[in-house]
C-alpha positions in Angstrom: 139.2 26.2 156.5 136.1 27.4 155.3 133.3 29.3 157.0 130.1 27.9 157.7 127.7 30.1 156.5 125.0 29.5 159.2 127.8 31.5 161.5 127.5 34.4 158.8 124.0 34.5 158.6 123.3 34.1 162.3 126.0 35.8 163.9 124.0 39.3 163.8 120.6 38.0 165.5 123.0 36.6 168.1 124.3 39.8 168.8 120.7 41.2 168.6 119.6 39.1 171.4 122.6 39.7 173.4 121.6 43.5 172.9 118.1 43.1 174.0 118.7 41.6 177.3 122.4 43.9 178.1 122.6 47.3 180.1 120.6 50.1 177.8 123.6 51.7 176.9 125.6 48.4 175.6 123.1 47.5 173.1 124.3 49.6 170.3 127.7 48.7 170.6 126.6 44.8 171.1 125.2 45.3 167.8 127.9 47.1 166.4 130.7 44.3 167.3 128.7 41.4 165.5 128.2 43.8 162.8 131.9 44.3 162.4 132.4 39.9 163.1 130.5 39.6 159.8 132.4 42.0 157.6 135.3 39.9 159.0 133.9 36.7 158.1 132.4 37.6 154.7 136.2 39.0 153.8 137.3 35.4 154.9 134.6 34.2 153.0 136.1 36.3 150.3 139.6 35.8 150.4 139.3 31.8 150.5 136.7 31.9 147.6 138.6 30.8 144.0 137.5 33.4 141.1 138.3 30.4 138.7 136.4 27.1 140.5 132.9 26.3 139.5 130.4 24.6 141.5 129.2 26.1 144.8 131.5 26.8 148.1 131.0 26.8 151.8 127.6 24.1 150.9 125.7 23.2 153.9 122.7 21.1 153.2 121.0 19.1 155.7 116.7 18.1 155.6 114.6 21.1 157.0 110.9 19.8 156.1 111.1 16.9 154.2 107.5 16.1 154.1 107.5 19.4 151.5 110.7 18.9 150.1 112.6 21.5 151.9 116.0 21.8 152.7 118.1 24.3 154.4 120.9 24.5 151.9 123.3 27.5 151.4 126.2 28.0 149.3 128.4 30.7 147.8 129.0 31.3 144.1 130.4 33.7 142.4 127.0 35.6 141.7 126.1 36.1 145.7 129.5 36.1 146.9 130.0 39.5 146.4 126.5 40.6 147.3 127.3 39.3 150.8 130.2 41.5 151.1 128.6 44.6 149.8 125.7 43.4 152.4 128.4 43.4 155.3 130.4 45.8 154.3 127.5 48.5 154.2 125.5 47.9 157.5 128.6 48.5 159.7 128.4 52.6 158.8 125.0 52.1 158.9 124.9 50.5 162.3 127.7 53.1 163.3 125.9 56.1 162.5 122.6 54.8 164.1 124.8 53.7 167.2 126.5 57.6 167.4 122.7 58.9 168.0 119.9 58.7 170.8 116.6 56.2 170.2 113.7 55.6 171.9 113.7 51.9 173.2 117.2 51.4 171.7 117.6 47.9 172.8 115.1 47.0 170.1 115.4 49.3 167.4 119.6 47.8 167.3 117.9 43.9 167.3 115.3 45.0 164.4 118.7 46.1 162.5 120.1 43.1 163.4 117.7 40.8 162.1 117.2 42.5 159.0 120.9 41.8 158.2 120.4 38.1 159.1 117.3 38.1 156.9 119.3 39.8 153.8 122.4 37.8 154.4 120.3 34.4 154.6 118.6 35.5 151.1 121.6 35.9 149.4 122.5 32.6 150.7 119.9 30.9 150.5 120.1 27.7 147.6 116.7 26.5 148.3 113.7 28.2 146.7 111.4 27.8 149.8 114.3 29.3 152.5 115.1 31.9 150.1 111.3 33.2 150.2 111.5 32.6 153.7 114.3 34.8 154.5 112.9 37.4 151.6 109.7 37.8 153.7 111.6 38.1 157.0 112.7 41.3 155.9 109.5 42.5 156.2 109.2 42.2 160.1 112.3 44.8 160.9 111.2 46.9 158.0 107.6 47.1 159.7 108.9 48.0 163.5 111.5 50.2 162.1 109.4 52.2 159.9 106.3 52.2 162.0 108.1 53.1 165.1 111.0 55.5 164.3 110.0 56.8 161.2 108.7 60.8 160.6 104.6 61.9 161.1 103.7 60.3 158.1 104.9 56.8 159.4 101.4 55.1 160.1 100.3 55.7 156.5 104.0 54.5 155.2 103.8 51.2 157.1 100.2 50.9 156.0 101.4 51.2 152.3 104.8 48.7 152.7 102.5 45.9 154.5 100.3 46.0 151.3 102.6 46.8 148.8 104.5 43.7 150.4 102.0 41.1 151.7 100.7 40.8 148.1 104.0 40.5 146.4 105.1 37.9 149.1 102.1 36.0 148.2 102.6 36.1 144.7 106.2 35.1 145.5 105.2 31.9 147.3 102.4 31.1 144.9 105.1 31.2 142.3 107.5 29.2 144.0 105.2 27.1 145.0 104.0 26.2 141.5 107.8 25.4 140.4 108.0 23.3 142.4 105.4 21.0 142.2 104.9 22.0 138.6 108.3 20.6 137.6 108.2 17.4 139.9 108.1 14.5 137.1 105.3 12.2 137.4 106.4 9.7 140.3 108.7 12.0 141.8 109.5 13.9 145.0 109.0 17.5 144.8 112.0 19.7 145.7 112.8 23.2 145.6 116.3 23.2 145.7 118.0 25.3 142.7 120.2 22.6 141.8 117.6 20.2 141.3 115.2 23.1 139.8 117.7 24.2 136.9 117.5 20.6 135.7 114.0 19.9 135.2 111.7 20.8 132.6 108.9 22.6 132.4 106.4 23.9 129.3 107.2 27.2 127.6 104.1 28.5 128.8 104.2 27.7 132.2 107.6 29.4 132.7 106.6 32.4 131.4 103.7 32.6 133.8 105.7 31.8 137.0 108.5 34.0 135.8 105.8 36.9 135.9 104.6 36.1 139.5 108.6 36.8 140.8 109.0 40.8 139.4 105.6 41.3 140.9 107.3 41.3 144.2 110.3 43.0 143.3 108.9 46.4 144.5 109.0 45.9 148.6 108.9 49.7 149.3 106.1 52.0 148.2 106.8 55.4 146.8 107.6 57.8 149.6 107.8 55.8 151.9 110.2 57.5 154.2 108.1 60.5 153.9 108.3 62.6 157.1 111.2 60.8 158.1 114.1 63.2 159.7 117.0 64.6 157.6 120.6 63.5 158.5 121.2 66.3 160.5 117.8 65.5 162.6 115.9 68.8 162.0 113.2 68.5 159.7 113.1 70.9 156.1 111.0 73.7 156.5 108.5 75.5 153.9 107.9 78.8 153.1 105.0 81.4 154.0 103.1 80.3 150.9 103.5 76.6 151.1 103.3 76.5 155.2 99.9 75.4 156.2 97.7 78.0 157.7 98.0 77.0 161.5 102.1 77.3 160.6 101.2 80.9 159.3 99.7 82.2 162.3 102.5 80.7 164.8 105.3 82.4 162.2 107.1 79.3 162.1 108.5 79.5 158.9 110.7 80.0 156.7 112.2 82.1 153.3 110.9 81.2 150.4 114.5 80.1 148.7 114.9 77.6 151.7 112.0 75.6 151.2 112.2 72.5 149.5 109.1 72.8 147.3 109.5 76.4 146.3 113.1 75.4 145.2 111.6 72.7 142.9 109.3 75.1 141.3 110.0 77.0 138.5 111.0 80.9 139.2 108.3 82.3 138.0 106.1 80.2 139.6 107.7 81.1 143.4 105.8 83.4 145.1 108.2 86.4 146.2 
């Protein structure tokens, strides 16, 4: 019997939403448990999936807006398939060691992880152009709370930098997709953006080569540094030396030896300032 994939995709928000509205101290673990359900499914997924079959598996494709020739279609091939299981195999230590420390507002920071795993899981799936960029810029929306809320000092200007970096490669993203759509629809026919239907029509050399470049422009969703200030795994920050401490850090003494700061230990040794 196979899976549906809607179940995969949506089985994480579910357990987000559960989260948000259980006792304080059940929401991690809420989040945790429907974490763990979609590593179980995506190994059954897995398991059932046949190395040596062609074609697509676990297919659901039904109208979503068919006034723009949308459809909500997923499918697993051997090219995603094992995407999703690296997808669900990874966020259950990530949920775990998020779940074994203390947050502010912890109902919602465990439902902004959730939905970012539906948002990744329903890209991979995704088999339709338009509900793949959908899902792509959902992404965003956790990414934006988590950063901006739980990140380090620097957080404001980090979020600042991913809406930007982001906002114009999504809309370079859609403008692209957009135009393959429509630009490939023969004269007479319906436009579509299903893959399927896309890898089969034809389009001029020069045109592909101009939507192709509209795709990598998106490709970079996180701007440089942008966990800057962010806490290290053991939750105390790094500390700088006398010399690289700023002067209010001086005065107060809070600082530390010069070969236990981070930035004197990327310096040169003659450079570091005994």
């Amino acid at each position: 019997m196979s899976v549906p994939l809607s179940v995969l995709i949506f089985l994480p928000l579910a357990a987000g939403l559960v989260g948000a509205v259980a006792p304080r101290g059940w929401a991690r673990w809420v989040v945790l448990a429907g974490t763990v359900g979609v590593l179980g499914l995506a190994i059954w997924i897995l398991a059932d999936f046949s190395l040596g079959s062609r074609g697509l598996h676990n297919v659901t494709n039904t109208q979503w807006i068919p006034e723009l020739g949308i459809r909500y279609s997923l499918g697993v091939d051997g090219l995603n398939l094992f995407l999703i299981a690296l997808t669900a195999l990874l966020w259950v230590p990530a949920t775990l060691a998020a779940a074994l420390r203390e947050w502010d507002r912890p109902r919602l920071f465990f439902f902004q992880m959730a939905l970012a795993e539906t948002a990744v899981l329903g890209a991979f799936c995704a088999q339709d152009l338009a509900l793949f960029v959908f899902f792509f810029d959902l992404m965003l929306v956790p990414f934006y709370f988590l950063i901006g809320s739980w990140g380090g000092r620097q957080r404001v200007r980090a979020t600042t930098k991913l809406v930007i970096y982001t906002l114009v490669g999504s809309l370079l993203m859609l403008a692209g997709a957009v135009a393959l759509g429509v630009l490939s629809t023969p004269h007479g026919g319906h436009v579509s953006f299903s893959l399927a239907v896309l890898s089969h029509r034809i389009l001029h050399k020069g045109t592909q080569e101009w939507i192709f470049l509209l795709f990598p422009s998106s490709s970079r969703r996180r701007p440089s540094r942008s966990t800057a200030g962010c806490r290290t795994p053991t939750g105390r920050r790094r500390s700088r030396c006398w010399s690289c401490s700023p002067p209010s850090s001086r005065r107060s003494g809070c600082t530390a030896s010069c070969g236990s700061c981070f930035r004197c230990s990327r310096r040169p040794r003659s450079t570091t300032r005994r």
